[in-house]
N, C-alpha and C positions, 0 to 999 in steps of 0.2 A: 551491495548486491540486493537485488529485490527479486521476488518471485511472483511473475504473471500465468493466469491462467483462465481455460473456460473447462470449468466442472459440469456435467448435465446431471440431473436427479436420477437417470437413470443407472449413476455409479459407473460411467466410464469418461475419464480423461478426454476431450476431443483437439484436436486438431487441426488449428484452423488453416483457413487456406491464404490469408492473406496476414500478416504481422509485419511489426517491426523488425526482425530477425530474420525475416525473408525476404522483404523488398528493397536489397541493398543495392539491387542494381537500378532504382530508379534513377529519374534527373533527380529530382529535389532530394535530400535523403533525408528518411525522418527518422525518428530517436531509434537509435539500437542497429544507424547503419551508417556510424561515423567508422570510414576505414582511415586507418592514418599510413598510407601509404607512399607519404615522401615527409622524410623528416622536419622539412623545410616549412611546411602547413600546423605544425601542432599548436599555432599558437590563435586558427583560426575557431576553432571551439574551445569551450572549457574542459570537454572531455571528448572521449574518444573511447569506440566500441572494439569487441573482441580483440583484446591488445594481449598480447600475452603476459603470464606472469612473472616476474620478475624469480631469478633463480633463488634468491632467497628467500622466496614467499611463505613458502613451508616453516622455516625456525622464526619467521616474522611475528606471524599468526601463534607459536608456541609460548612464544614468549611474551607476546603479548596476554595470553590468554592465563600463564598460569602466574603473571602479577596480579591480573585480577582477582583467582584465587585463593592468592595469598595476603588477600583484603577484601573480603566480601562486608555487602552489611552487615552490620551486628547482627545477632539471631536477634537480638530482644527489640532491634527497630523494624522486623519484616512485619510487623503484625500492623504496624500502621499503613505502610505502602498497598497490602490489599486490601486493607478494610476502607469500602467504600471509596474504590480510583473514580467514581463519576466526579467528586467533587472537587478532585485534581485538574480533570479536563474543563471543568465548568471554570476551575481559575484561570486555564490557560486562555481557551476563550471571550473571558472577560479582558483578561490584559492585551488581549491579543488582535482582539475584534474581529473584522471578516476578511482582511488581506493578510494575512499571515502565510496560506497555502496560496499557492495561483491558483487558476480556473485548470482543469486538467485536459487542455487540448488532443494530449496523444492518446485517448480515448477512442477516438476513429479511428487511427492507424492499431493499437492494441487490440481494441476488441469489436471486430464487425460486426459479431453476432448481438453486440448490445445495439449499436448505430442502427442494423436494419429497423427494427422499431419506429424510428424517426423519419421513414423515408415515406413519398405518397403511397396511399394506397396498402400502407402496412395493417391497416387493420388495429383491430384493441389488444393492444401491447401495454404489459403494466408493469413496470421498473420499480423495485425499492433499495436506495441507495440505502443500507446501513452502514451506522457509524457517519451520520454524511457530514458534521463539520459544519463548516459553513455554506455546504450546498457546491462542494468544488469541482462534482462531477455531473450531479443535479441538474447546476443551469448552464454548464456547455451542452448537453444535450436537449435542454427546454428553446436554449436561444437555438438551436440550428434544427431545432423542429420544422416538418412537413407535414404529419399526421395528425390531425384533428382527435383521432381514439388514441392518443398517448397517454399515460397517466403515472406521475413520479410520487411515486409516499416515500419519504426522506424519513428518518429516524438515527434519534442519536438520547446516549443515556446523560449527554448533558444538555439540560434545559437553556442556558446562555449561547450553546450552539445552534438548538434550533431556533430561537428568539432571531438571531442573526440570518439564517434561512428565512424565517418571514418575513424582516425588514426587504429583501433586496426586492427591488423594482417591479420584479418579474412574476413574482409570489401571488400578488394579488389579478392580476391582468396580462399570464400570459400571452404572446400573440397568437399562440397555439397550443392545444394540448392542454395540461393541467399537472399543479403541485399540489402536492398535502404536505409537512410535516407538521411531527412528532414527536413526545419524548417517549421512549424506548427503550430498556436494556436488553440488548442481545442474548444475554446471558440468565435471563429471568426464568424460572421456573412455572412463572404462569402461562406460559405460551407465546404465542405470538401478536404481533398489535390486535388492539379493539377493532378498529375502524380498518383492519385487514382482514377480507373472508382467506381461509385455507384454503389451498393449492389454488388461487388466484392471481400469481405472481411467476411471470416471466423470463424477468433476468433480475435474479439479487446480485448487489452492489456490495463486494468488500473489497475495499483497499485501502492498507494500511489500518487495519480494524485486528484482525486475530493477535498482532501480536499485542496488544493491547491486553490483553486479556491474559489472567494465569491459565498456564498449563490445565489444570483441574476444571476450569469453567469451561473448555473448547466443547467437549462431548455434548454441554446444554446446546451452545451456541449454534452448533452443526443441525442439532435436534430440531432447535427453531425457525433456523433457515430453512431445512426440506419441508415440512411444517407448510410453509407459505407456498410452495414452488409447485406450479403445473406439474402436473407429469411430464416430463422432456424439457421442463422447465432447466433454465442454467444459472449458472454461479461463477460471474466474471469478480476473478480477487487478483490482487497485488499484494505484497507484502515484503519485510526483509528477510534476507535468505542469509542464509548459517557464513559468516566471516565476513559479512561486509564491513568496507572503513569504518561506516557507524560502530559496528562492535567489537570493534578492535580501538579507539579512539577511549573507551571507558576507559576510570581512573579507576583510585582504590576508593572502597564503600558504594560503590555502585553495583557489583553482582547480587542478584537477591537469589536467583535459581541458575541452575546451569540455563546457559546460554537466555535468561531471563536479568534486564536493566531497570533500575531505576534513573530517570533523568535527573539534571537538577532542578526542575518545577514538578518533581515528585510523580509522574505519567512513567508508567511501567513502557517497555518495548522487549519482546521475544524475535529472536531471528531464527528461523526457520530452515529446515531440512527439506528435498522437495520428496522423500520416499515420506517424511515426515506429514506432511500435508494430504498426501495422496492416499496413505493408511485411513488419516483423518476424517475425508472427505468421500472416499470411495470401498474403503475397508482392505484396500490391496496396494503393492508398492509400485509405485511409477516404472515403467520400462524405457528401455532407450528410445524408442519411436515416441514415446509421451515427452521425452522435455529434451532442450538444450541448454547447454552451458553456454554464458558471454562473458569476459570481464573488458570492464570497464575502467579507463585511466582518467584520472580526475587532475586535470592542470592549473595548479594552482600557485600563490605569488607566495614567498618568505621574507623574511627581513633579514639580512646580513649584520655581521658584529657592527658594520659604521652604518648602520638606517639606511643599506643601499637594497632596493626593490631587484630582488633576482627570482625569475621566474622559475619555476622546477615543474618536474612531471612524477606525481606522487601518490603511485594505489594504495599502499598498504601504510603506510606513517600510521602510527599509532598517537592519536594526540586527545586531548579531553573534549568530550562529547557531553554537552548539557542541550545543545540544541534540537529542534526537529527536523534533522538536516537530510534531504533526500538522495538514495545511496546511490553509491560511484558505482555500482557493479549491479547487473543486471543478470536472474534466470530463470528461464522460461519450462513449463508444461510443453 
């Protein structure tokens, strides 16, 4: 389950008019309008959108949830997991290099309100991608630039990630528009970047960034971002949302906080509520006109007692999660 949305600074939820969630009746269908409406096709994606849930979803999710409980990290190992997570990510990074994430193509179908920037005639539009990674939202939007006054400052609190941001090709000679990054914690107490003036920024960039972060650090993090953001400026995020397979998939020694993981390369991940977020970001609880619910079934291969390849169709399996594996279930603002 992951949580998309477009926050404005001016603290209300908006709604946009084109998404993935709503354009299922195109030709092409793009992410979040896989309907599986003949059983006979499931094997033509790897997953599939608003599937319903399976009747035992509910004792699924319980039992998954209070094994976890009943093997949390030690108390005496949580002190290392958040002291200092940049230096987790800066490992991941390094091991990892700069294809690990793909480019984030469904950017244009997700969020228009960040694309219009890109388009002629947009005017000085200024983007900062935090938490950007390897730049995996960065330079889909750099390479299918139009506007000459675009401008992307990328930040991330691991230096080997932004290292990898400046090596790509595009860094030094975009063919239009322009990058900066940066190293940056989000969560820093001195404000916001140097080389960023206040309420000069556009559209901030979070995805898969909050839950990164403990519980206690969100209020700086939220601080910093308004911080940057025009007036009527917005705040296009993703993130995982409260039972997705990811968080049901933990073993035991992985819970550090309620609904707060440690990975196995030691990188925290929180999944998220969407009244949770919306308290967060706007100080009030999301209403039904603010979000929808989608789940998503994730088709996937197992191995049988004699090594025979039998395909299954499997939302909710609880299995071990060490990876950064992007969620089966989808929900929207």
């Amino acid at each position: 389950m992951s949580t998309a949305s477009a926050i404005d600074e001016g603290s209300q939820a908006t709604k946009k008019a084109t998404s993935s969630v709503q354009e299922a009746a195109t030709r092409k269908a793009p992410f979040g309008s896989r309907f599986l409406t003949n059983d006979g096709d499931v094997w033509n994606h790897n997953a599939w959108d608003h599937v319903p849930p399976p009747d035992d979803q509910g004792e699924a999710i319980s039992k998954a949830l209070e094994k976890q409980r009943s093997n949390p990290v030690p108390a005496e190992d949580k002190a290392k997991y958040n002291d200092k997570p940049s230096r987790h990510w800066d490992n991941f990074y390094k091991m990892n290099a700069a294809n690990f994430f793909r480019n984030r193509k469904w950017l244009h179908n997700e969020f228009p309100e960040l694309v219009a920037g890109t388009k002629p005639g947009a005017g000085s539009f200024v983007v900062a991608e935090i938490g950007c990674g390897a730049g995996n939202s960065a330079y889909p939007l750099l390479s299918s630039n139009q506007n000459p006054d675009l401008k992307i400052f990328a930040y991330d609190y691991s230096p080997h990630a932004v290292k990898l941001v400046q090596r790509n090709e595009l860094y030094d000679a975009p063919p239009i528009g322009s990058i900066e990054a940066a190293v940056w914690d989000l969560t820093s107490t001195a404000g916001i970047p140097s080389n960023l003036k206040e309420g000069s920024v556009d559209v901030a960039v979070l995805i898969f960034v909050m839950s990164a972060l403990h519980p206690n650090e969100w209020a700086q993090a939220v601080e910093n971002v308004y911080k940057m953001l025009k007036p009527g400026g917005l705040i296009v995020f993703r993130d995982y949302g409260r039972y997705d397979l990811a968080q049901l998939r933990f073993k035991s020694n992985r819970l550090l906080d309620d609904n707060l993981y440690i990975r196995g390369d030691k990188t925290r991940v929180y999944f998220f509520e969407i009244d949770e977020l919306s308290l967060m970001f706007t100080g009030k609880m999301a209403t039904a006109a603010q979000h929808a619910s989608a789940q998503n079934c994730a088709v996937e291969k197992e191995e049988d007692e004699e090594n025979n390849s039998d395909n299954i169709v499997s939302p909710t399996e609880p299995l071990e999660q060490n990876s950064h594996q992007p969620p089966t279930q989808q929900r929207r603002l």
